[in-house]
N, C-alpha and C positions, 0 to 999 in steps of 0.2 A: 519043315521047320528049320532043318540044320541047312537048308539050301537060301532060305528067306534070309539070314543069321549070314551066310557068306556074302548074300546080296549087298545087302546093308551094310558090312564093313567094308567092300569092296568100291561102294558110293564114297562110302566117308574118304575112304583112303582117298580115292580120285582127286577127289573136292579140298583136301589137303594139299594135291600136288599143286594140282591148278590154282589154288591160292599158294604157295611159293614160289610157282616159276613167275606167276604174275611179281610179286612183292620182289624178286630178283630182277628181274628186268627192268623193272620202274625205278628200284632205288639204284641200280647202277646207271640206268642210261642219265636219271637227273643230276647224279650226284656227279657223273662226267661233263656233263654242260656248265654243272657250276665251277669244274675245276679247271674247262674249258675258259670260262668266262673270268676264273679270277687268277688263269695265267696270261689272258689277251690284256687283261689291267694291270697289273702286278710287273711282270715280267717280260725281258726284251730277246732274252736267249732262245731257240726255238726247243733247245735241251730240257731249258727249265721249265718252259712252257707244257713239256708231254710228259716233263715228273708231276705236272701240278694234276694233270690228267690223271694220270694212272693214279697219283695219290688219292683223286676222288674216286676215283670206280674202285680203289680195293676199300676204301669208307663204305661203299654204297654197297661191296660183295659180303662184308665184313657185318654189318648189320641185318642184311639179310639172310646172310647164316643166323644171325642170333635169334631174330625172328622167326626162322624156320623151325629153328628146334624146339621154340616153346613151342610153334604151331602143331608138331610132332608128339608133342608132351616131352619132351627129354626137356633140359637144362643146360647151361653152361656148368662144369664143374666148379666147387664151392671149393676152394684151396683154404683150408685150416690150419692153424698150426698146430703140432701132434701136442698129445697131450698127452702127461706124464704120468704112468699108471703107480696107482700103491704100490705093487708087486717091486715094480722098477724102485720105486723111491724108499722103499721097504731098505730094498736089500744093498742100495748106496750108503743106507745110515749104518745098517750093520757094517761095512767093509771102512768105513769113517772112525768107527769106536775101537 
């Protein structure tokens, strides 16, 4: 049972990677044709040309990071702004009076 149970997680895991290196490849190689493409229109400098490049491949690295990790179940972290505890707010009114 407990060997069937590593089976099975061991597929899933698989079948995760393989759909993220897939979703990384694809969204860097197109997302560099487009920046290929809209530095050969845009742009006359051969410099600016291979920043507009590389601008697209880290778009296309950069979202499928994003992609992976929900694929992964993790998330992007949620940046909050802290929040002010009674305790804390408490003891400012006393040191106020």
């Amino acid at each position: 049972m407990a060997e069937e149970e590593l089976k099975k997680s061991r597929s899933s895991l698989d079948a995760k990677w393989d759909a993220c290196l897939d979703l990384t490849v694809r969204r860097v190689a197109y997302s560099s044709l487009a920046g290929t493409m809209t530095g050969l229109l845009f742009f006359r400098s051969p410099i600016t040309r291979w920043a507009s490049v590389a601008f697209g491949a880290g778009v296309g690295l950069g979202t499928a990071y994003t992609e992976c990790s929900y694929i992964f179940e993790g998330s992007v972290p949620k940046w909050t702004s802290p929040k002010i505890s009674s305790v804390a707010y408490g003891s400012s009114q006393e040191q106020q009076k």
